[in-house]
C-alpha positions in Angstrom: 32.1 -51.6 30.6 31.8 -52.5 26.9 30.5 -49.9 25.1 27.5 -52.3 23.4 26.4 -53.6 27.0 25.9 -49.7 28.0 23.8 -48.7 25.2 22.0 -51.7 25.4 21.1 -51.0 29.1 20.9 -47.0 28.6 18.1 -47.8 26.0 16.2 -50.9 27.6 16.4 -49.8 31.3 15.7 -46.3 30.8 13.9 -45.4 28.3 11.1 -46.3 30.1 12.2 -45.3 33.7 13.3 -41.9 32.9 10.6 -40.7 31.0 9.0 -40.9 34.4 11.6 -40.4 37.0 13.4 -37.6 35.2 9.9 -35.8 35.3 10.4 -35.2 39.4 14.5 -35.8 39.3 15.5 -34.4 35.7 19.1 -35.3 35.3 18.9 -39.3 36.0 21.0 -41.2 34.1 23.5 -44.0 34.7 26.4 -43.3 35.3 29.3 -44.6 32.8 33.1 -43.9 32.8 34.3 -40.6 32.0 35.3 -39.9 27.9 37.1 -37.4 26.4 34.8 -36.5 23.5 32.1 -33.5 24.4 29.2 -31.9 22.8 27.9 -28.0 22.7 24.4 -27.3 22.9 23.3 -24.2 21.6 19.7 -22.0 22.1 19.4 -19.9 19.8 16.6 -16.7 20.4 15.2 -14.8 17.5 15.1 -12.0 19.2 17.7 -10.0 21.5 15.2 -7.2 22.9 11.4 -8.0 23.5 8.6 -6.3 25.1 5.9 -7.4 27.7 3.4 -9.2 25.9 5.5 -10.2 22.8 6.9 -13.7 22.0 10.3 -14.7 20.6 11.3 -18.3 19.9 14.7 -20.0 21.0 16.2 -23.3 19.0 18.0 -26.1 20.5 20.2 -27.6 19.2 23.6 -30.1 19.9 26.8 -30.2 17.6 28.8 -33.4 18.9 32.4 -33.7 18.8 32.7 -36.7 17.6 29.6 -38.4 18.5 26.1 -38.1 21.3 24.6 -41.3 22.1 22.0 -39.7 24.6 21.5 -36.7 26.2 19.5 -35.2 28.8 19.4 -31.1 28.8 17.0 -28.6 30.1 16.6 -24.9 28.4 15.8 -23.1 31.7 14.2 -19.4 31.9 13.0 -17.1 34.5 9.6 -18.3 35.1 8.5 -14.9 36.8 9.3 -12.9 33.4 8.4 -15.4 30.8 6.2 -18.4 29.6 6.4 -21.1 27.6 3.2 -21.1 25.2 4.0 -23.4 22.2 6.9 -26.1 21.6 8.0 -28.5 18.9 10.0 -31.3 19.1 11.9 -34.3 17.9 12.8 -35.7 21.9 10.6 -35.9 24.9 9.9 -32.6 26.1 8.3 -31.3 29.8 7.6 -28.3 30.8 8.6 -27.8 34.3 7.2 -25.8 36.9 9.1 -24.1 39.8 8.2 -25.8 43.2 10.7 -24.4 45.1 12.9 -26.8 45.2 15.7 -28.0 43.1 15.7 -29.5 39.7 14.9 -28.0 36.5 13.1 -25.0 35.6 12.5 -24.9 32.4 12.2 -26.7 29.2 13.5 -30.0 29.8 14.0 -32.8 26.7 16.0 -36.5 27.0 16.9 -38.9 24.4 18.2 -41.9 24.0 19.6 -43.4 20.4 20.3 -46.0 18.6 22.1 -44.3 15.5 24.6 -41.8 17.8 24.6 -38.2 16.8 27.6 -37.4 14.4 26.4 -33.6 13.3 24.9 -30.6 14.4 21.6 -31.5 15.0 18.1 -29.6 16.3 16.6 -31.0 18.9 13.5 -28.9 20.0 11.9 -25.2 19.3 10.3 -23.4 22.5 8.3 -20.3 21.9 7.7 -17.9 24.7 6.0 -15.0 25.6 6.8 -11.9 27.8 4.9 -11.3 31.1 2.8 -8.3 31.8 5.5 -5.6 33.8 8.3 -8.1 33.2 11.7 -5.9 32.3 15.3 -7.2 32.4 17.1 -10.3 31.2 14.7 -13.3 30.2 16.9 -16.0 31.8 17.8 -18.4 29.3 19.9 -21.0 30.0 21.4 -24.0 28.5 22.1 -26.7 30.7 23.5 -30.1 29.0 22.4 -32.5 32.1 23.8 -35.8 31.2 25.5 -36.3 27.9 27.1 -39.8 26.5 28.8 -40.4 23.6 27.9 -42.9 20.7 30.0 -45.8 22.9 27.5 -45.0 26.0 30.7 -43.3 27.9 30.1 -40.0 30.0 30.7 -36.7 28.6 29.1 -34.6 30.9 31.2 -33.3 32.3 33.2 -32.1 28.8 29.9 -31.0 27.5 28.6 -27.3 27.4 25.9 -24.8 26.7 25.3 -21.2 25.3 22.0 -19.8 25.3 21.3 -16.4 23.7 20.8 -13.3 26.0 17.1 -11.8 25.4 16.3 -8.2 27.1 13.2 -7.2 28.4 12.5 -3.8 27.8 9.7 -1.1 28.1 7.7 -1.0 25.0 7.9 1.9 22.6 4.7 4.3 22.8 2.7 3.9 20.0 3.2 5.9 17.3 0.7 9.0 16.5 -0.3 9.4 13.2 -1.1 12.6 10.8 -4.4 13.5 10.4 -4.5 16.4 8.7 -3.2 20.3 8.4 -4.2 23.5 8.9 -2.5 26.6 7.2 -2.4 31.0 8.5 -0.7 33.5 7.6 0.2 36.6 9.7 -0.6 39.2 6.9 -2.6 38.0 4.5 -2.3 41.6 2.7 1.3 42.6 1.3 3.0 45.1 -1.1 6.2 43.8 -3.5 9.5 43.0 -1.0 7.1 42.8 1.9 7.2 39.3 3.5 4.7 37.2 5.9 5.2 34.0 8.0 3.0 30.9 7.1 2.3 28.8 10.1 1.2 24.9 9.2 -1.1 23.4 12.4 -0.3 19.7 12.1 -2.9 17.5 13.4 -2.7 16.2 15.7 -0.3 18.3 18.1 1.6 15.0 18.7 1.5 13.4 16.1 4.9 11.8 15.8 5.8 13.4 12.0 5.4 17.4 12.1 7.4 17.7 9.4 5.9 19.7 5.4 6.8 21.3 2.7 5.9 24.8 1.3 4.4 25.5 -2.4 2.9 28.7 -3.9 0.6 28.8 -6.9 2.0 31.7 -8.4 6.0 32.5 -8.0 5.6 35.3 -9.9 3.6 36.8 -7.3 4.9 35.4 -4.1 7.4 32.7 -2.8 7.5 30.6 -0.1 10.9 29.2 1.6 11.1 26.1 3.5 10.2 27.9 6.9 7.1 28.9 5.8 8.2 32.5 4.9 6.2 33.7 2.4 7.8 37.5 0.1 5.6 39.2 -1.8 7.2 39.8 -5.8 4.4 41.3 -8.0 0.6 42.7 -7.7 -2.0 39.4 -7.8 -3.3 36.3 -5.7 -1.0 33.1 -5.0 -2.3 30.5 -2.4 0.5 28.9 -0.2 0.3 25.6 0.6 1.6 22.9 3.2 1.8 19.5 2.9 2.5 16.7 5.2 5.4 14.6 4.9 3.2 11.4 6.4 -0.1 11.0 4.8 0.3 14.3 2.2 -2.2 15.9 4.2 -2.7 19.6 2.3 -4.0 23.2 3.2 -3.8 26.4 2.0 -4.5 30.0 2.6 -4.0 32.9 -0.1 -1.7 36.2 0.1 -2.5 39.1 -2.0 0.3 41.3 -3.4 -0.9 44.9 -3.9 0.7 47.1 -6.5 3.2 49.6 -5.4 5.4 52.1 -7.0 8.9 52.4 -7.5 10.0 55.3 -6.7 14.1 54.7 -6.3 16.7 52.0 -7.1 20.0 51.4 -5.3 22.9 48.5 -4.8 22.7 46.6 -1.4 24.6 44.0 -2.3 26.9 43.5 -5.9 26.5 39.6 -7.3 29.2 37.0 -6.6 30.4 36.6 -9.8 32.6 39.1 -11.6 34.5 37.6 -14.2 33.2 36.9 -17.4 33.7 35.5 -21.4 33.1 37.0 -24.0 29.3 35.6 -25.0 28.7 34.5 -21.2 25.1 35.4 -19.8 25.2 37.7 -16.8 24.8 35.8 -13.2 23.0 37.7 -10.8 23.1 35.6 -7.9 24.3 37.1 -4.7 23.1 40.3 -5.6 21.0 42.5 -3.6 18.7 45.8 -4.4 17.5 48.1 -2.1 13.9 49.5 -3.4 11.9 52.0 -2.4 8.5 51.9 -2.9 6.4 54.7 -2.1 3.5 52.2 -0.1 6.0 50.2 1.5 9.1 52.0 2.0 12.7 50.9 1.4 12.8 46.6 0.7 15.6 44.2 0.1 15.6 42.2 -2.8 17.3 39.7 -4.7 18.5 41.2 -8.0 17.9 38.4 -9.8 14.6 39.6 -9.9 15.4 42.9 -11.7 16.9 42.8 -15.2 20.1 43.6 -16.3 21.4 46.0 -19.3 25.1 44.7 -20.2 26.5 43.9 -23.5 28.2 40.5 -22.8 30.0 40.8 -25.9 32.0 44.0 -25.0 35.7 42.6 -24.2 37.3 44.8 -21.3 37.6 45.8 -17.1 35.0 47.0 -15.6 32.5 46.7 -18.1 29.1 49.1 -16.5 25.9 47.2 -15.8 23.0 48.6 -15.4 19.9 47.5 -13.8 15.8 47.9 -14.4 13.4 47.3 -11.6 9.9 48.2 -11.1 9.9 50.8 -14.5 13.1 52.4 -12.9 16.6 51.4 -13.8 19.9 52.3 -12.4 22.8 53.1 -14.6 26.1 51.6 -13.9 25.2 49.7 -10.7 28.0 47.9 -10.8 31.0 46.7 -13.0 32.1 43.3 -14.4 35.3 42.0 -16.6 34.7 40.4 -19.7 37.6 37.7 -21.2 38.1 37.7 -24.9 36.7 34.2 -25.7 38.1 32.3 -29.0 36.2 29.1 -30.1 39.0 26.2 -30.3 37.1 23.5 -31.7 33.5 23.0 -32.6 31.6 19.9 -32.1 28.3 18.9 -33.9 26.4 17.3 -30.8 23.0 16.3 -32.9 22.0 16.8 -36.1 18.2 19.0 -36.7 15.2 16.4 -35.9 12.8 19.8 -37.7 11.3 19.0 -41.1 12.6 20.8 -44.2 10.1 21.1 -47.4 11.9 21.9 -50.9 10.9 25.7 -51.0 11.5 26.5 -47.8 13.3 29.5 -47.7 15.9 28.5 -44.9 16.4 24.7 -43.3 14.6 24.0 -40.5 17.4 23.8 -37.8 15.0 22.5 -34.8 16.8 20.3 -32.1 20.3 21.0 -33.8 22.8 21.9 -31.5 26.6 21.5 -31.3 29.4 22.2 -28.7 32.1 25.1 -29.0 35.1 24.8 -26.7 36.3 28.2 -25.9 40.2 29.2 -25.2 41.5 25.4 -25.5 38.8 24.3 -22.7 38.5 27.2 -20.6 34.9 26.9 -20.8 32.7 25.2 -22.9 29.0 25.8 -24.7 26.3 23.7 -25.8 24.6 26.0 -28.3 21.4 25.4 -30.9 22.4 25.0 -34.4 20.5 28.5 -35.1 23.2 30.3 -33.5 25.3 29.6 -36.2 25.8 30.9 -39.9 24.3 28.1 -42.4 25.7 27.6 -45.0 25.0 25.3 -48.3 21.5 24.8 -48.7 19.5 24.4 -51.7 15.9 25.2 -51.3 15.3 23.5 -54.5 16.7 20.2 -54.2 15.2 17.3 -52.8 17.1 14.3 -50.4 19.8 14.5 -48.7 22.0 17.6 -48.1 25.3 18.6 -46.5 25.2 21.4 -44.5 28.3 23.9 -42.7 28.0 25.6 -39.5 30.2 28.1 -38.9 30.4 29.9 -35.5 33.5 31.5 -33.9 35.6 31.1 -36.9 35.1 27.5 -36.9 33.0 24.9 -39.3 30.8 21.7 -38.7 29.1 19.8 -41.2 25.8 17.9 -40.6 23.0 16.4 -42.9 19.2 17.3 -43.3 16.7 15.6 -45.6 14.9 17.9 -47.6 11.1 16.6 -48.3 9.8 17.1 -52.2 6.4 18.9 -52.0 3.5 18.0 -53.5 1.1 19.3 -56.0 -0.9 22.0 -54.5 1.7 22.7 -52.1 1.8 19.4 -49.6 4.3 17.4 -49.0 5.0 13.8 -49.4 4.3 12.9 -46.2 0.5 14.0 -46.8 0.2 17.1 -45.3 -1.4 19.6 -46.2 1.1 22.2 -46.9 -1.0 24.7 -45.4 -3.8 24.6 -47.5 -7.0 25.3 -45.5 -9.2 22.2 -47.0 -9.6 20.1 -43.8 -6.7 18.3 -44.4 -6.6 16.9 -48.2 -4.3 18.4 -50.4 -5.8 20.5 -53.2 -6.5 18.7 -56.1 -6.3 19.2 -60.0 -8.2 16.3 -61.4 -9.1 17.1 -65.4 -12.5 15.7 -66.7 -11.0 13.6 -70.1 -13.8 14.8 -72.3 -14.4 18.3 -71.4 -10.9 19.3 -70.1 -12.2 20.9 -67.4 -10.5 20.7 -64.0 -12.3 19.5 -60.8 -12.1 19.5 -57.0 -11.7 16.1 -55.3 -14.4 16.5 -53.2 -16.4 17.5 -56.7 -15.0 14.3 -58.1 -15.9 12.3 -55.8 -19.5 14.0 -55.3 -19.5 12.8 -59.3 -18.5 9.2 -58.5 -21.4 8.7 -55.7 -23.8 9.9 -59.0 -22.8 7.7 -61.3 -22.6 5.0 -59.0 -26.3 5.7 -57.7 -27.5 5.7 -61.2 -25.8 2.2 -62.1 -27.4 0.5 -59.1 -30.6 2.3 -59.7 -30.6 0.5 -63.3 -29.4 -2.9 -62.4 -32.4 -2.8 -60.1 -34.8 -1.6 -62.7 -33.7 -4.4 -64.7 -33.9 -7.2 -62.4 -37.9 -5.8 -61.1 -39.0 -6.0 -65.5 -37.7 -9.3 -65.2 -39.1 -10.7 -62.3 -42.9 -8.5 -63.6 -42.2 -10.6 -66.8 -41.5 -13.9 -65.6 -44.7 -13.7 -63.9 -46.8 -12.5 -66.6 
């Protein structure tokens, strides 16, 4: 059969027909030799997992290989677990019930051209929903029917189709929301070293997020940790708060710390660190005190909380520390070793941003600072400026000046501008140099005819005057004329 007579009879003697027969017999369609092209059909879900009562929409669609001339396919589904509500299309397209019987089930579409298909092409959209107590696999499949290729020959049986696998599943519960918080405490009373636990309520009690974070008002007189534990430091009133993660829900509920006395001091625990430079500040971390206070007994505490009595500068072993706690202090609680330190190199890391006035007695070295290396890199510093001998300033010149920094042995230079002050001891800048005045600088304005000296604020008083007076004149003037011109 030529390929022209078979389109020509596909499209006249069915395109009528089949809309009709295929409706009861999908799948009609005459019957042509066998070809060797093919063609894939492809559904397409955009979803993988639904729930009863949701909807998820599959696309059709064919890639031919080389060519599809008509086509009749049928998306089928599991009627019991899913329906179709809404479909677009660019073929015919029935929706098919199940009878019972044979035939298709499902989404059913048939076409027949007269340009063939020679790319992928969509052919329809189906959009389905999920039956009430539905659960498992939705039943999607692709089912090419009868396929032919642009010369009207039979590719059916070369054809395919793939159809994406969509789960039913159980729907999640829905989720349970924060609604507020409610905050105790199991001593509300405590003495210094004493703890308490702080209990946060969330509401509701299943709400999905039970998760908040823990603040006190005043660290210096109690803590909180991220359990809610709550250790007492120093006499006074803190309130501990929660807070909700979801919503930042808040509550609160105060602790007060009484005074207590210490009556002894000893080492539970010594800090970590033991090893020092030369210049180093003292780490207490890790270290632990025992106090007894004579309310609350013996109480572990961190000893970063005390303060320590160590001269950091003292090069040696076992260097004594003492330490003070409470008004008692305990000599040579424990020993450190201090590292000569040699500054290697000295860096100038930013120049002073303060404001220097000719007459100031020293620069003003605010927001200086600089970088020391120590022992060829063993550690280094970021220091102020100030920490350092200054050297080269000239309280009496204005502009620009070179300055030297010495610290360690070694020498920076950096630059300040030094502002000229101004008569009565501002600046140029128009302050007032200190001068109590309401902020304008004193004033030394000389009368030309008298020589004597006045105040701005009298000079100006003056000006308002004589400026009153003039206007007062001008207008006596004008009023005798206008009187005369009348008379």
């Amino acid at each position: 059969m030529k390929s022209k007579t078979l389109s020509s009879r596909l499209i006249a003697g069915f395109l009528g027909f089949s809309l009709l027969a295929s409706a009861a017999i999908p799948g009609i369609m005459p019957q042509a030799k066998a070809a060797g092209d093919s063609a894939t059909f492809s559904a397409v879900a955009d979803k993988t997992e639904v729930h009863p009562g949701d909807t998820f929409t599959v696309s059709v669609s064919v890639t031919p290989d080389p060519t599809v001339g008509s086509y009749e396919a049928a998306l089928e589904y599991d009627h019991d677990k899913v329906e179709v509500v809404d479909t677009t299309k660019s073929a015919y397209i029935i929706v098919f019930a199940p009878n019972g019987g044979g035939g298709s089930t499902g989404v059913y579409a048939n076409w027949f051209g007269v340009d063939p298909i020679e790319s992928t092409t969509d052919l329809f959209t189906a959009t389905f929903k999920v039956k009430d107590g539905a659960a498992g696999s939705a039943g999607l499949d692709m089912k090419p029917l009868v396929v032919a290729n642009g010369a009207a020959e039979e590719i059916t049986a070369n054809s395919n189709g793939t159809a994406t696998a969509v789960n039913i599943t159980e729907a999640p519960p829905a989720p349970v929301p924060v609604t507020g918080v409610a905050v105790s405490l199991d001593a509300s009373e405590l003495f210094p070293g004493q703890s308490a636990q702080a209990t946060a309520a969330v509401a509701p009690a299943d709400a999905d997020n039970q998760n908040v974070s823990w603040s006190s008002s005043d660290e210096a007189v109690a803590t909180v940790d991220a359990d809610g534990k709550v250790t007492a430091i120093a006499a006074g009133t803190a309130s501990i708060t929660a807070t909700t993660e979801e919503g930042g829900f808040k509550d609160s509920a105060d602790v007060t710390v009484k005074a207590d006395t210490v009556k002894a001091l000893a080492v539970a625990a010594a800090p970590t660190k033991t090893d020092y430079l030369q210049g180093d500040a003292i780490d207490l971390a890790g270290g632990k005190l025992t106090v007894t206070y004579e309310q609350a007994g013996d109480v572990e505490v961190d000893m970063a909380q005390a303060t320590a009595i160590v001269d950091m500068n003292q090069v040696g072993e076992a260097v004594p520390v003492a330490i003070e706690f409470g008004g008692q202090k305990l000599e040579n609680a424990f020993t450190i070793n201090i590292k000569a330190a040699t500054v290697t190199a000295l860096e100038l890391i930013q120049a002073p941003t303060g404001k220097t006035t000719v007459g100031d007695e020293l620069p003003n070295l605010e927001g200086g600072m600089m970088k020391a290396t120590i022992n060829d890199g063993e550690a280094v510093r970021e220091l102020p400026l100030s920490d350092a001998e200054i050297t080269g300033y000239d309280k009496t010149k204005a502009g620009e000046q070179t300055l030297t920094a010495t610290y360690g042995g070694k020498s920076i230079e950096f630059k300040i501008t030094v502002a000229e002050a101004q008569a009565g001891g501002g600046t140029t800048d128009g302050t007032d140099g200190g001068q109590n005045n309401g902020g304008a600088a004193a004033s030394n304005v000389k009368n030309p005819v008298t020589g004597l000296n006045f105040t701005q604020d009298e000079v100006n008083g003056f000006g308002f005057l004589t400026t009153g007076l003039a206007i007062l004149a001008v207008s006596g003037i004008k009023v005798f004329r206008m009187r005369k011109k009348m008379n």
